[in-house]
C-alpha positions as CSV (number, residue, x, y, z in Angstrom):
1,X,22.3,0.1,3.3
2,X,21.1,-3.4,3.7
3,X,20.5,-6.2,1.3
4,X,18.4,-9.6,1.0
5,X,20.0,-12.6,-0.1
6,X,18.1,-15.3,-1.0
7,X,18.7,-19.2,-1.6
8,X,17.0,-20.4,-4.7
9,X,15.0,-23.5,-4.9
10,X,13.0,-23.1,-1.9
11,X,9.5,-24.3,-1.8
12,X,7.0,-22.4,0.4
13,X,4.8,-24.6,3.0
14,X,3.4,-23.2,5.9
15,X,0.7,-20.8,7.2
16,X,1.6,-16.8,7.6
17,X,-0.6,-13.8,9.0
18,X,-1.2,-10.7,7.6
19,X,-2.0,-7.4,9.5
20,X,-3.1,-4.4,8.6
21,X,-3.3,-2.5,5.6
22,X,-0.2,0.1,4.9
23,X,-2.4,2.1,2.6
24,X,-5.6,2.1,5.4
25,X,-3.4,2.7,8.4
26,X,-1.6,5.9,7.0
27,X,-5.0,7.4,6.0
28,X,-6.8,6.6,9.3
29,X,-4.0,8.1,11.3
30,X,-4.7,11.1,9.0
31,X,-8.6,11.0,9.6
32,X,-7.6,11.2,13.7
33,X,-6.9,14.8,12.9
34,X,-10.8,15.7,12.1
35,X,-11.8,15.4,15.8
36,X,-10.0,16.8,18.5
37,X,-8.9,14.2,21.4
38,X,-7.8,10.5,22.0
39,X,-8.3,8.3,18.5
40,X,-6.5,4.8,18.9
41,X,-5.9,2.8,15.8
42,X,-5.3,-0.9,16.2
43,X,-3.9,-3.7,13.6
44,X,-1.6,-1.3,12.4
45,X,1.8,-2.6,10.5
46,X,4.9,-2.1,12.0
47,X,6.8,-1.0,9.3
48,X,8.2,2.6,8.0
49,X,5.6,4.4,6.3
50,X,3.7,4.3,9.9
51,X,7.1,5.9,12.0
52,X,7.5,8.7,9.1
53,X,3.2,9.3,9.2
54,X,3.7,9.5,13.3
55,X,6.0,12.4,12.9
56,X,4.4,14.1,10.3
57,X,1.0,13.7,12.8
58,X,4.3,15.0,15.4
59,X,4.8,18.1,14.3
60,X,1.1,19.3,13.5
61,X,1.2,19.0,17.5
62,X,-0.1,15.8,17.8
63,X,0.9,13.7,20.6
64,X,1.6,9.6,19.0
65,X,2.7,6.8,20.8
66,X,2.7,2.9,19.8
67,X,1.8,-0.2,22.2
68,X,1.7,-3.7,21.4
69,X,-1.3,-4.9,19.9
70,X,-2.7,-7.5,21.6
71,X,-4.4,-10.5,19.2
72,X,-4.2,-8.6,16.4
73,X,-1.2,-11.8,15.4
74,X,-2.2,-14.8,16.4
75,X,1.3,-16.1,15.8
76,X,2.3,-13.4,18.7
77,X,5.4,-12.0,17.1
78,X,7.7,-11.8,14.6
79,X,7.8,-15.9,13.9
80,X,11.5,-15.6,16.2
81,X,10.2,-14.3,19.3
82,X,10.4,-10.5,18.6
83,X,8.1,-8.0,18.9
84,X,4.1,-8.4,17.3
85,X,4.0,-7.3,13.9
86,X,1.5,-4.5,14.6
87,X,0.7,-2.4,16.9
88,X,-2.1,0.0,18.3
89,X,-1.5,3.6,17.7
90,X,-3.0,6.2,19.9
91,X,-2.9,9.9,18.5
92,X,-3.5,12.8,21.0
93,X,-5.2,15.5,18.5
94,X,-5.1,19.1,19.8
95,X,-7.8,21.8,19.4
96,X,-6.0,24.0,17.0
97,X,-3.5,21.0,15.3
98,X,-1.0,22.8,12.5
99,X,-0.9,23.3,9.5
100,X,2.1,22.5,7.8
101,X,3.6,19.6,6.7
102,X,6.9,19.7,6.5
103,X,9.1,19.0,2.8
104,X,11.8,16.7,5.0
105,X,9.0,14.4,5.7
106,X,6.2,14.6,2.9
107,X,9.1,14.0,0.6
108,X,9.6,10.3,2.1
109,X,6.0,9.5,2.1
110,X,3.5,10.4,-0.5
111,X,0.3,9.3,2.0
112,X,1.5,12.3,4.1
113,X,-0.5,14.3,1.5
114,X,-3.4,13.1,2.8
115,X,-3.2,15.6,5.6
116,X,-4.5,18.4,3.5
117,X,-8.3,17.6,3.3
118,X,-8.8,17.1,7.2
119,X,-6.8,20.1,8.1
120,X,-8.3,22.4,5.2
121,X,-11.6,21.2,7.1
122,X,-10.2,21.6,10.4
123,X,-8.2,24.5,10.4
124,X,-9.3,26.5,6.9
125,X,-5.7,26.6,5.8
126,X,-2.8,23.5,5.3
127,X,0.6,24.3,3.7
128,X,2.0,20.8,2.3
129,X,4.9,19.9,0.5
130,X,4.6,18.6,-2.2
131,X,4.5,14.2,-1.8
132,X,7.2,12.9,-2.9
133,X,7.1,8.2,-2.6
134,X,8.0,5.5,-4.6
135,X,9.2,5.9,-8.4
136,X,6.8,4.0,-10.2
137,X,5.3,7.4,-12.4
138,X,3.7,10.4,-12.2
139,X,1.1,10.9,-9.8
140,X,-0.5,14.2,-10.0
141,X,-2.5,16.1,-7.1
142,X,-4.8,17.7,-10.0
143,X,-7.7,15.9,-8.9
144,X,-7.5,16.5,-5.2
145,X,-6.5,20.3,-5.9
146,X,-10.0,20.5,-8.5
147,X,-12.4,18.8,-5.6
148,X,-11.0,20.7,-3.2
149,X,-11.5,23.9,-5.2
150,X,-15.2,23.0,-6.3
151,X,-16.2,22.8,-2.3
152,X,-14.8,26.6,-2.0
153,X,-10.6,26.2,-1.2
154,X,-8.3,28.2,-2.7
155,X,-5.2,27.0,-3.8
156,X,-1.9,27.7,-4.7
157,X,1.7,26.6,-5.0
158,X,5.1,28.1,-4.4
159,X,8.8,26.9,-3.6
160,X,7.2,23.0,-3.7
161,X,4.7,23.4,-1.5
162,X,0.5,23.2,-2.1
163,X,-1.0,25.7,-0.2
164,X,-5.1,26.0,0.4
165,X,-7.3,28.3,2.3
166,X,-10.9,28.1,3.1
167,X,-11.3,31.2,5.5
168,X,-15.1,31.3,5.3
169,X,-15.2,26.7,5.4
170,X,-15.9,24.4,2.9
171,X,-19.2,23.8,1.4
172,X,-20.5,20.9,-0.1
173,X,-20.4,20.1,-4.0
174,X,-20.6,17.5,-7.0
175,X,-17.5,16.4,-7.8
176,X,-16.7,14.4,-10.8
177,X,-13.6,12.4,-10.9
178,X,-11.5,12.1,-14.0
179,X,-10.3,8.6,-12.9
180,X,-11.1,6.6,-9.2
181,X,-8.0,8.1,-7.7
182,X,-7.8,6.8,-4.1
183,X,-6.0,9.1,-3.0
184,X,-8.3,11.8,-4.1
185,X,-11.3,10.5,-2.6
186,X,-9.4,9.8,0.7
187,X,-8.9,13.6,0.8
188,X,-12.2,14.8,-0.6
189,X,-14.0,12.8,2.1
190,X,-12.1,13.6,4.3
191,X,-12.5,17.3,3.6
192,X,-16.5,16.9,2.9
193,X,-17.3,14.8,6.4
194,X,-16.9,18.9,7.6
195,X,-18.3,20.7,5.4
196,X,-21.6,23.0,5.2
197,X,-24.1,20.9,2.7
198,X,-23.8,17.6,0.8
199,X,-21.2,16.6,-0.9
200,X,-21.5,13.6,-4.1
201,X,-17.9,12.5,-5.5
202,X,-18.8,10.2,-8.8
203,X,-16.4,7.8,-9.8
204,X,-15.0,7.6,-6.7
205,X,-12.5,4.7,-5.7
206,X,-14.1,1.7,-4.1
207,X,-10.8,0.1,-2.5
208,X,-11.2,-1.6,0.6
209,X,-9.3,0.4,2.2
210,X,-11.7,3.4,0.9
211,X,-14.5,1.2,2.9
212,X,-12.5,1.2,5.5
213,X,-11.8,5.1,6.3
214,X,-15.6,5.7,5.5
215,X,-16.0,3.3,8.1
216,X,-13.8,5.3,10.8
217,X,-15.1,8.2,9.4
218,X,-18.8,7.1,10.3
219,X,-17.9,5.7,13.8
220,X,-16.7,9.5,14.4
221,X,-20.1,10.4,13.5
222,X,-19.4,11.8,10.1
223,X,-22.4,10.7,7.4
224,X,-21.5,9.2,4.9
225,X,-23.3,6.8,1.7
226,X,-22.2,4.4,-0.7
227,X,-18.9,3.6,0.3
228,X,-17.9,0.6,-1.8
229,X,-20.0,1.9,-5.0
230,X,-18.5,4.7,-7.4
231,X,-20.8,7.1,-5.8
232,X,-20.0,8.3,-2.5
233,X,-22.7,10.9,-0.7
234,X,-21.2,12.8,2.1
235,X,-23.3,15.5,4.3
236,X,-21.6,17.6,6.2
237,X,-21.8,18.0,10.4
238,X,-20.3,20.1,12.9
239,X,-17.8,18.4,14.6
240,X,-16.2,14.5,14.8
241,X,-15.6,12.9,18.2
242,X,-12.7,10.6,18.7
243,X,-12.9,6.5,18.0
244,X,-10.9,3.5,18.4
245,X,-11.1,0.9,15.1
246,X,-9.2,-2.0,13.8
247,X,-7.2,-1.3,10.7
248,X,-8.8,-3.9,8.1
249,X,-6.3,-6.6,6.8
250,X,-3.7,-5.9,4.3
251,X,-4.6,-7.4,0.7
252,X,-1.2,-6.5,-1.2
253,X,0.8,-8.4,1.7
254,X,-2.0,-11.2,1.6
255,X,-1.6,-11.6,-2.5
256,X,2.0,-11.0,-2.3
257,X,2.4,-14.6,-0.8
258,X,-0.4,-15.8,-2.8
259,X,2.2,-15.2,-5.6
260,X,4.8,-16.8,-4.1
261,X,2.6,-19.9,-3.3
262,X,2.3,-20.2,-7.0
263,X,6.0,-19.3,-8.5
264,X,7.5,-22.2,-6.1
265,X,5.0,-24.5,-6.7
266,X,4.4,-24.5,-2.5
267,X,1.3,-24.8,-0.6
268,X,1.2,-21.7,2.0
269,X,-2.2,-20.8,3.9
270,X,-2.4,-16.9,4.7
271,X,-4.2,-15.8,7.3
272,X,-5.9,-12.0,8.4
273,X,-7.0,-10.5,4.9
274,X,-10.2,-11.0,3.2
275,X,-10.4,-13.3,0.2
276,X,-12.8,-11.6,-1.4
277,X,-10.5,-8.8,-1.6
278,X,-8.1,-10.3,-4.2
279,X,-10.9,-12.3,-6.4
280,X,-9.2,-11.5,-9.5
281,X,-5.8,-12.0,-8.2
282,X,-6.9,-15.5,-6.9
283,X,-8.4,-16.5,-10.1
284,X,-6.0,-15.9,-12.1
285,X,-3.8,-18.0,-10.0
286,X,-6.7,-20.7,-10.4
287,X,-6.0,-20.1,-14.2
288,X,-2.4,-20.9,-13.6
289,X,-3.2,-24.2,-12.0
290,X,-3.7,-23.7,-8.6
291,X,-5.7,-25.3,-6.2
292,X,-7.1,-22.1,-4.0
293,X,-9.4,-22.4,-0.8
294,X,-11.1,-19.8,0.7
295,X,-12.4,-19.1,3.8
296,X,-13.9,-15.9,5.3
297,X,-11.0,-14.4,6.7
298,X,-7.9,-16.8,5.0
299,X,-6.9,-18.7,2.3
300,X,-4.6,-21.2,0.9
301,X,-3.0,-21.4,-2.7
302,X,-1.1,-25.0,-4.0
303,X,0.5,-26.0,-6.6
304,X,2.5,-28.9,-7.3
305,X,3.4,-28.0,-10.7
306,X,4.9,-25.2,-13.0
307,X,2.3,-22.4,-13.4
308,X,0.3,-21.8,-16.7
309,X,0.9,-18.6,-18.4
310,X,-1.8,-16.3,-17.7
311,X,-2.6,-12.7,-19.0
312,X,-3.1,-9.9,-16.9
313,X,-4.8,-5.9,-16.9
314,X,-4.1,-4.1,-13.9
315,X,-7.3,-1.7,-13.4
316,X,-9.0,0.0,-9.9
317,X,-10.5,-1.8,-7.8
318,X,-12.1,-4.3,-8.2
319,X,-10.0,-5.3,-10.7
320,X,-6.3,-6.7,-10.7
321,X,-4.2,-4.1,-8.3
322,X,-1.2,-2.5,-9.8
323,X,0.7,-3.2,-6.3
324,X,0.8,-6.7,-7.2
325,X,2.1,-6.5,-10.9
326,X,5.3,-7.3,-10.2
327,X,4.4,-10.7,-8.5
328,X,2.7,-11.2,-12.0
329,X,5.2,-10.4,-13.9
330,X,7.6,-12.8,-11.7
331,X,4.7,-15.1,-11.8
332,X,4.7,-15.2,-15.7
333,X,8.4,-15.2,-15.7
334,X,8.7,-18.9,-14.6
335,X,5.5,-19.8,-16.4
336,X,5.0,-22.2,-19.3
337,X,3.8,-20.4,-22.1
338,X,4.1,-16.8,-23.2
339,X,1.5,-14.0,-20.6
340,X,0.7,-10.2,-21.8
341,X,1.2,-8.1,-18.8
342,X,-0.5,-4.2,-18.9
343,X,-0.1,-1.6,-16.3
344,X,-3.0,0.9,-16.7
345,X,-2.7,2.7,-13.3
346,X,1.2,3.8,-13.0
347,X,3.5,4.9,-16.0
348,X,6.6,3.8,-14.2
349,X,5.3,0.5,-12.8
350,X,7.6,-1.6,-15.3
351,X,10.7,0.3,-14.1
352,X,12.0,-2.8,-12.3
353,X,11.5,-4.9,-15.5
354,X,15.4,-4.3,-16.1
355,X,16.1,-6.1,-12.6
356,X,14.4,-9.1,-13.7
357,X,15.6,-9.2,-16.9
358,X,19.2,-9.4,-15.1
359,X,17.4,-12.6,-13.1
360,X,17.1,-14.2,-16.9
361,X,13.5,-13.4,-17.2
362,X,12.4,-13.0,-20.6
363,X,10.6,-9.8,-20.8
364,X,9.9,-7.3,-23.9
365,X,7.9,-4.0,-22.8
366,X,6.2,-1.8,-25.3
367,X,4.6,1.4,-23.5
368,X,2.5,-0.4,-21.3
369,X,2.0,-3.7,-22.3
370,X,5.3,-6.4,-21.1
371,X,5.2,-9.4,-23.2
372,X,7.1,-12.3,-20.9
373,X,7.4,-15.8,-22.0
374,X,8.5,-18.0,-19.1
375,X,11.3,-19.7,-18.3
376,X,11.9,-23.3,-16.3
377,X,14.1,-21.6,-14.1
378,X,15.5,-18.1,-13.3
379,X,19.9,-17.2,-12.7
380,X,20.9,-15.6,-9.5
381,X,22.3,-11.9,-9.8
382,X,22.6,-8.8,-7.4
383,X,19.6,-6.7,-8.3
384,X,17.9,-3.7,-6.7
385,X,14.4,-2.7,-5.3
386,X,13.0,0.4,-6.8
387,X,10.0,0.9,-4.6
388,X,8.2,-1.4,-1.9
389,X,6.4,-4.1,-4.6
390,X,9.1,-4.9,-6.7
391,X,11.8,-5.3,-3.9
392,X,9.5,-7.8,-2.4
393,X,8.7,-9.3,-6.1
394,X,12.7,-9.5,-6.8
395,X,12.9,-11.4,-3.5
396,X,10.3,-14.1,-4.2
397,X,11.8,-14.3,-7.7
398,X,15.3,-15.2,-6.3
399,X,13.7,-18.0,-4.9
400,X,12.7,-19.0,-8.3
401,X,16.5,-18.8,-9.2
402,X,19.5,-20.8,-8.8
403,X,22.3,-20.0,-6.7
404,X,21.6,-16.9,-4.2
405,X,20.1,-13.4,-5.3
406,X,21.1,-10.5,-3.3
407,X,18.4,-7.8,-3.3
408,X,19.8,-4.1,-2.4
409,X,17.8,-1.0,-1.6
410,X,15.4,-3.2,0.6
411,X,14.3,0.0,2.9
412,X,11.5,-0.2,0.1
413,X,10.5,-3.0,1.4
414,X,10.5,-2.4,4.8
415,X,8.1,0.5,4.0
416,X,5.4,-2.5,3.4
417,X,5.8,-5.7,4.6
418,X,6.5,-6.2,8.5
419,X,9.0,-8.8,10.0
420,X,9.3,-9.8,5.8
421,X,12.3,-12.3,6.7
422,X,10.8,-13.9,9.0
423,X,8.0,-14.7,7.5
424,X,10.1,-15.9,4.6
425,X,11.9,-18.4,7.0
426,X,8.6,-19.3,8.6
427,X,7.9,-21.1,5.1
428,X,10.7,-22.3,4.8
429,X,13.4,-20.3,2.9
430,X,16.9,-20.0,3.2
431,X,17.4,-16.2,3.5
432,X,19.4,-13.2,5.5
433,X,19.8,-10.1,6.4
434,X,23.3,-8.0,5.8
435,X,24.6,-4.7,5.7
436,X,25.8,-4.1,2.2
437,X,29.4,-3.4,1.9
438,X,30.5,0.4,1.5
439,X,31.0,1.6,-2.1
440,X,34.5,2.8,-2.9
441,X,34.8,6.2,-3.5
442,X,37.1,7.5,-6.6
443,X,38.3,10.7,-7.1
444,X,40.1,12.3,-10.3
């Protein structure tokens, strides 16, 4: 298992690129499976989640295969002459694709549950595992399992898998959602771009990367209203042709070095994502002193002092993501002053709280508010990543720290962030790569 180290002290100065979205490209490969034929996805990260999604696609009898993606990174590669960053993905989709998704795989990737709406539309039956993904809380399937039930599925679970039927189709409904799951709309639309009649999800998620599968979807010839408002209106059609479309840019990836701008007081210029997608996230780093510009498809965060403490509320979008609370927590952690952190999305966000605490951070959670009063300067110590965020949040911490912070467990973080060291260097940080050192083994 590999680690991170990372030299402490480092100031980040420089430009970086971002590519696509991890949470859009997993979906839209998903979407491929609602028309039968050639769909290429381009701008696609080059990371994990994407290999484990391609087999999953695999072995519903899909045919996958990956080519470089040409302009998609204007930088051309990896920042040390490797391969591009993303890629363009072309998925072959049968007539009659399968229709279950296998535990081995679903386990490893919780987007792989996004299979079930387009082959319940498809196919009238899916068998999935049930998704298993990063530990940061629970994340039930009741909503999907209630919208899908409301537009005429049966469903039912046994031995860990959820299994749904349709055998006379899907029909269209008003659906009310408890809370804007993303993940449940993905699904419901997905399910309701086939089915007989309208369909109306309220309080649906407005993500961009919700805009963005609606915009696939559409392009397929699927019709579909109000993406990017709460209320999404989606009537039914026959059949979905096959499309090429650009995966839109990654936001989490984009703020994640908006963060790290901030907590080493550098000046870094990101490139590919959508200010207007992180307006929150950028202001509160205005509150904390920096300078941000913004253009249409970039910007650039400096700071040439210690941050201000700021408080935070992680809520759907458009408000603060949840993804990037642990770049706010690490934020507030070298801050001057005292910051109110509170995760309303996941239960087990603040489970990598103990890992910075072990980086000297002050931090004191109660339920799901962290109060964390900042420190000058944070101590090097071997932590671990315990999903895809906070490995990448330990890692720009370290560089908060003094001495060198080695960062275990960072398969998380290749499940998000593409060619993540060399970007690091690229701005100037003193970091490596290393295969961690087998564990002894003791016996009794």
């Amino acid at each position: 298992m590999d680690v991170i180290r990372v030299s402490g002290g480092a100031r980040l100065a420089g430009q970086v690129h971002v590519v696509g979205a991890k949470n859009s490209a997993l979906k839209l490969m998903a979407a491929a499976l609602l028309a039968p034929g050639r769909s290429v996805i381009t701008n696609v990260p080059r990371i994990t989640d994407i290999a484990i999604m391609a087999e999953v696609l695999r072995r519903l009898g899909c045919q996958v295969s990956f080519a470089d993606d040409d302009g998609a990174d204007p930088a051309g590669g990896d920042g040390d002459g490797g391969a591009p960053r993303s890629c363009a993905v072309t998925i072959e989709v049968p007539p009659d694709p399968g229709t279950e998704a296998d535990y081995d795989l679903v386990r490893r990737l919780r987007a792989s549950i996004c299979v079930l709406g387009p082959l319940l539309a498809r196919r009238g039956y899916v068998r999935v595992a049930h998704p298993g993904g990063d530990a940061i809380g629970s994340r039930g399937l009741d909503m999907h399992v209630a919208g899908l039930a409301r537009m005429g599925a049966e469903i039912s679970g046994e031995h860990g898998f959820v299994i749904a039927s349709a055998p006379r189709g899907l029909r269209g409904a008003t659906i009310w959602l408890d809370f804007p799951s993303v993940g449940a709309t993905e699904n419901l639309v997905m399910a309701a771009v086939l089915a007989r009649g309208v369909t109306e999800i309220d309080n649906a998620a407005r993500e961009p990367e919700i805009v963005d599968i609606c915009t696939m979807l559409t392009r397929m010839g699927a019709k579909i209203e109000g993406a990017g408002t709460s209320m999404l209106r989606i009537e039914g059609v026959p059949e979905l042709r096959p499309v090429r479309h650009a995966t839109v840019g990654d936001r989490i990836v984009a703020g994640t070095w908006a963060f790290a701008a901030a907590m080493t007081r550098g000046d870094v210029t990101v490139t590919g994502a959508s200010p207007a997608f992180l307006e929150i996230a950028l202001d509160k780093l205005v509150s904390a002193g920096c300078l941000v510009e913004t253009r249409p498809d970039a910007f650039r965060v400096r700071l040439d002092r210690r941050p201000s403490a700021v408080d935070v509320v992680t809520l759907p979008f458009p408000g603060f993501a949840t993804d990037l609370l642990p770049m706010a927590i690490g934020l507030a952690s070298v801050s001057e002053g005292a910051s109110l952190v509170t995760e309303n999305i996941f239960d087990g966000r603040f489970m990598f709280v103990n890992e910075m605490a072990r980086l000297g951070a002050d931090i004191k959670t109660d339920g799901h508010h962290a109060v964390v009063r900042g420190r000058e300067r944070l101590s090097s110590a071997p932590v671990r990543a315990t999903d895809i965020r906070a490995g990448a949040g330990l890692v720009i911490a370290g560089l908060c720290a003094d001495g060198v912070t080695e960062v275990s467990h960072v398969h998380h973080v290749d499940r998000g962030y593409p060619d993540f060291i060399a970007d690091l260097r690229s701005l100037g940080v003193e970091v490596e790569r290393a295969t961690a050192p087998e564990e002894p083994a003791f016996t009794i």
